[in-house]
C-alpha positions as CSV (number, residue, x, y, z in Angstrom):
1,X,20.3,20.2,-1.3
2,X,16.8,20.3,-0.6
3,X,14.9,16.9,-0.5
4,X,11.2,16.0,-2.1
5,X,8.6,16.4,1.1
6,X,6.1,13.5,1.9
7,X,3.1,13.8,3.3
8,X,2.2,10.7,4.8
9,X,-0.8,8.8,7.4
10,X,1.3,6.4,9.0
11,X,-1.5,3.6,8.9
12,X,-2.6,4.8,5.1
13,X,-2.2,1.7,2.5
14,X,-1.5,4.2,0.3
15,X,1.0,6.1,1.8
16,X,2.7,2.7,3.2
17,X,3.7,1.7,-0.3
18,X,4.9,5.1,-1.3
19,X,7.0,5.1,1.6
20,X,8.1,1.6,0.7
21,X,9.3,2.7,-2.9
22,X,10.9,5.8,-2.0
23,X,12.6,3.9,0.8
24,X,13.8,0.5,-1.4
25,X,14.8,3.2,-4.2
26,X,17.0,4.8,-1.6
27,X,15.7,8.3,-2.5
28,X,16.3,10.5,0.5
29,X,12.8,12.3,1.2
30,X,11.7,14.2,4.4
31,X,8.6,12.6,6.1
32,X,5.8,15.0,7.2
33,X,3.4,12.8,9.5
34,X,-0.5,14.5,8.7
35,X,-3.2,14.2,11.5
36,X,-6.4,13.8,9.2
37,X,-8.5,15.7,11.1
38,X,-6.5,18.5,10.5
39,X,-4.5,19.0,7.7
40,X,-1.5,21.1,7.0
41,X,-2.4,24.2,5.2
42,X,0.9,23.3,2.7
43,X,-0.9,20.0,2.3
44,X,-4.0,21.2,0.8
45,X,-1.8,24.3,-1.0
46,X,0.0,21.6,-2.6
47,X,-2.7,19.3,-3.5
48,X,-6.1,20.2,-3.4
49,X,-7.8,16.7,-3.0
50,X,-5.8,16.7,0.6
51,X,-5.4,13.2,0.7
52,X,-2.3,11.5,1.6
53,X,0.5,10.3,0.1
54,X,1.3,14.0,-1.5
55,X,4.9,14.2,-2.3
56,X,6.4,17.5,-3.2
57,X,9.5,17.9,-4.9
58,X,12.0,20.5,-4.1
59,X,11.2,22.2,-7.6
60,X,8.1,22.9,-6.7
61,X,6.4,20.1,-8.5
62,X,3.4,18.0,-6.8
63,X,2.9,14.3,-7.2
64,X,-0.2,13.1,-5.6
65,X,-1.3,9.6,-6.5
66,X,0.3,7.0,-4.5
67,X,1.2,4.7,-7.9
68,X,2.9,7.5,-9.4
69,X,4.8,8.0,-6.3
70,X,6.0,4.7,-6.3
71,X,7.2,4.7,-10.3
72,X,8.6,8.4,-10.0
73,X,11.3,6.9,-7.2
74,X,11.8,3.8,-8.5
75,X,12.1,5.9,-12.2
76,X,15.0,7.1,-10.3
77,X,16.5,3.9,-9.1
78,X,15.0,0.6,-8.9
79,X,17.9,-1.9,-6.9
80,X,15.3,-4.4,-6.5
81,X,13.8,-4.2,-10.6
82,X,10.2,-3.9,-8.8
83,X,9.0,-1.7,-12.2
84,X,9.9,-5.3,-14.2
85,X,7.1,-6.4,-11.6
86,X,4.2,-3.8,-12.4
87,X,1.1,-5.8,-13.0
88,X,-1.8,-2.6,-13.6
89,X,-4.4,-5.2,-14.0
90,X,-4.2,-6.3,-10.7
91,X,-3.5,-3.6,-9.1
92,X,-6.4,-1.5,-10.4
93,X,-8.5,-4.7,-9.0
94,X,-7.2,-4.3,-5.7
95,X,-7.6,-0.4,-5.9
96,X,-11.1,-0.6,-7.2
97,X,-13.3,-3.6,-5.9
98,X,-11.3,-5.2,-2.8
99,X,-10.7,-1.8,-1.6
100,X,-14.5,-1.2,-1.9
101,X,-15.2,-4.5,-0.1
102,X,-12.7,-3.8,2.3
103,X,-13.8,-0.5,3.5
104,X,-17.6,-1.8,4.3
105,X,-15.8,-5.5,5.9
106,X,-14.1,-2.8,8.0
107,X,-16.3,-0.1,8.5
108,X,-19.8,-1.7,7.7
109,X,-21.9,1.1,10.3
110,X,-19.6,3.5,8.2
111,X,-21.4,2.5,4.8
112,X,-24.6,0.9,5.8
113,X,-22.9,-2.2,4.8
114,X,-23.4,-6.0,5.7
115,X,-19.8,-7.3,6.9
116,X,-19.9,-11.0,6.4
117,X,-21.1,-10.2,2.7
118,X,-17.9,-7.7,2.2
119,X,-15.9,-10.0,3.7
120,X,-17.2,-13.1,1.8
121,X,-16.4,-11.0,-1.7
122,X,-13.1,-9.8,-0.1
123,X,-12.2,-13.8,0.5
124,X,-12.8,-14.5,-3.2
125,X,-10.6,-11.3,-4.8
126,X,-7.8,-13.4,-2.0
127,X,-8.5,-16.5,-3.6
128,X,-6.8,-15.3,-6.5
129,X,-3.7,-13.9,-5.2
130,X,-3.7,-17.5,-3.4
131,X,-3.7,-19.0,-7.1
132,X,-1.0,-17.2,-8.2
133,X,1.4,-17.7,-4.9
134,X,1.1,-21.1,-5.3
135,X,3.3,-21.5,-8.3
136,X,5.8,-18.6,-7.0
137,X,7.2,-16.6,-4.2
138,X,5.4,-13.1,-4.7
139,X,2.8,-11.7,-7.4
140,X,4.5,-11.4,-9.9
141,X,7.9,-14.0,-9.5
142,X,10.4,-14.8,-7.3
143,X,10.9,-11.2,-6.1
144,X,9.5,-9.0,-4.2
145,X,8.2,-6.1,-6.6
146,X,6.2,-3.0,-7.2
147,X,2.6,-5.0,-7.1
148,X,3.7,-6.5,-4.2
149,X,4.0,-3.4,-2.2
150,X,1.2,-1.8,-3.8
151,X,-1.0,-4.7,-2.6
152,X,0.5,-5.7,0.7
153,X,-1.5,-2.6,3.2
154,X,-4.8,-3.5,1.9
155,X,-4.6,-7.5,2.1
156,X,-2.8,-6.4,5.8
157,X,-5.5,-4.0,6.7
158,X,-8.4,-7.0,5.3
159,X,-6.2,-9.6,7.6
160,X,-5.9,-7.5,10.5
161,X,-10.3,-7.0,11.1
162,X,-10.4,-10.3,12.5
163,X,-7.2,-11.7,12.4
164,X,-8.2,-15.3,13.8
165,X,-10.6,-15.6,11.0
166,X,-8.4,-14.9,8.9
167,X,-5.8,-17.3,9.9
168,X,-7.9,-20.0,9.5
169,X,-8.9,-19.4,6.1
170,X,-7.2,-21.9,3.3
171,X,-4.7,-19.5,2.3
172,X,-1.5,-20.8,3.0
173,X,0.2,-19.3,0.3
174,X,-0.9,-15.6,1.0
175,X,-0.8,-15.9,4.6
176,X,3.3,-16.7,4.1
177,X,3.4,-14.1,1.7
178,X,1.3,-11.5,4.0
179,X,4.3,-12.9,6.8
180,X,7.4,-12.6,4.6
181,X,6.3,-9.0,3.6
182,X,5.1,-7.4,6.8
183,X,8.6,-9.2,8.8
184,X,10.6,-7.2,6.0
185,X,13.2,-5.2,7.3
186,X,11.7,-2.6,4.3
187,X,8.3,-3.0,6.0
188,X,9.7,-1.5,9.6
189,X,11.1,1.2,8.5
190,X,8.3,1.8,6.3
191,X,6.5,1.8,9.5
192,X,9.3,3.9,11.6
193,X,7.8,7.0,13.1
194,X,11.2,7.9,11.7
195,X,11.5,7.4,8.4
């Protein structure tokens, strides 16, 4: 039986948690690694936009936003309940303004940007998350869920610029979660050249 194709940047945030939900929903997909700078021609046949994660179904039919990825496998089969854990607000908020402070704390030449400002606004958006893993294990309760993986690659990427700065910010509470998460036995595989 033929199995749903993903494309996938290993080091995309957005292909990291499709990977993760197709992976914790134990959906058997065949992994097709893209080099950016030169895209598959059945990459942009299948999806246009050519941006990664594209995942093709062995119908024929295309799903190319990471988000509905993740809810299309976990649709299927959710072990873990991570769709009782799908907080929109706050993922869009991660999608939309840390992602945008993200990108110019990380690439500030990239955007004409002024790092320590990006970085500054990024802290803030963090401050929140802190706030709310105070009081509990992961976003959304005491399990890991689908925010939770939909978040985790960008707070990684925002940890990883400067990682000693980072570590010595007061967030004590997202740095375990940032730990518990990226230590996950889901997480390497996620990461596994062979997925």
């Amino acid at each position: 039986m033929a199995e749903p194709v993903l494309y996938s940047f290993r080091r995309c945030p957005y292909a990291m948690r499709a990977r993760m939900a197709l992976l914790v929903s134990d959906t058997a997909f065949e992994i097709r690694e893209v080099k950016l700078s030169d895209k598959p021609a059945e990459l942009v046949a299948a999806s246009p936009k050519a941006t990664v994660p594209v995942l093709v179904l062995p119908e024929g039919q295309v799903i190319d936003e990471s988000l509905d990825i993740m809810r299309w496998a976990l649709g299927l089969h959710d072990p873990e309940h991570w769709l009782d854990g799908d907080d929109l607000p706050l993922i869009e908020a991660n999608d939309g303004a840390f992602k945008h402070h993200l990108d110019r704390y990380k690439y500030p030449e990239r955007y004409g940007a002024d790092a320590a400002e990006h970085r500054a606004s990024g802290l803030a958006m963090l401050a929140h998350l802190e706030a709310r893993l105070t009081s509990r294990r992961f976003l959304c309760g005491e399990h890991r869920s689908l925010t939770d993986a939909a978040i985790i690659p960008f707070v990684r990427q925002f940890a990883q610029v400067d990682r000693p700065w980072f570590d010595a910010q007061p967030l004590s509470a997202v740095q375990r979660w940032l730990s518990v998460q990226l230590t996950s036995p889901l997480f390497a595989r996620a990461m596994s050249p062979s997925t």
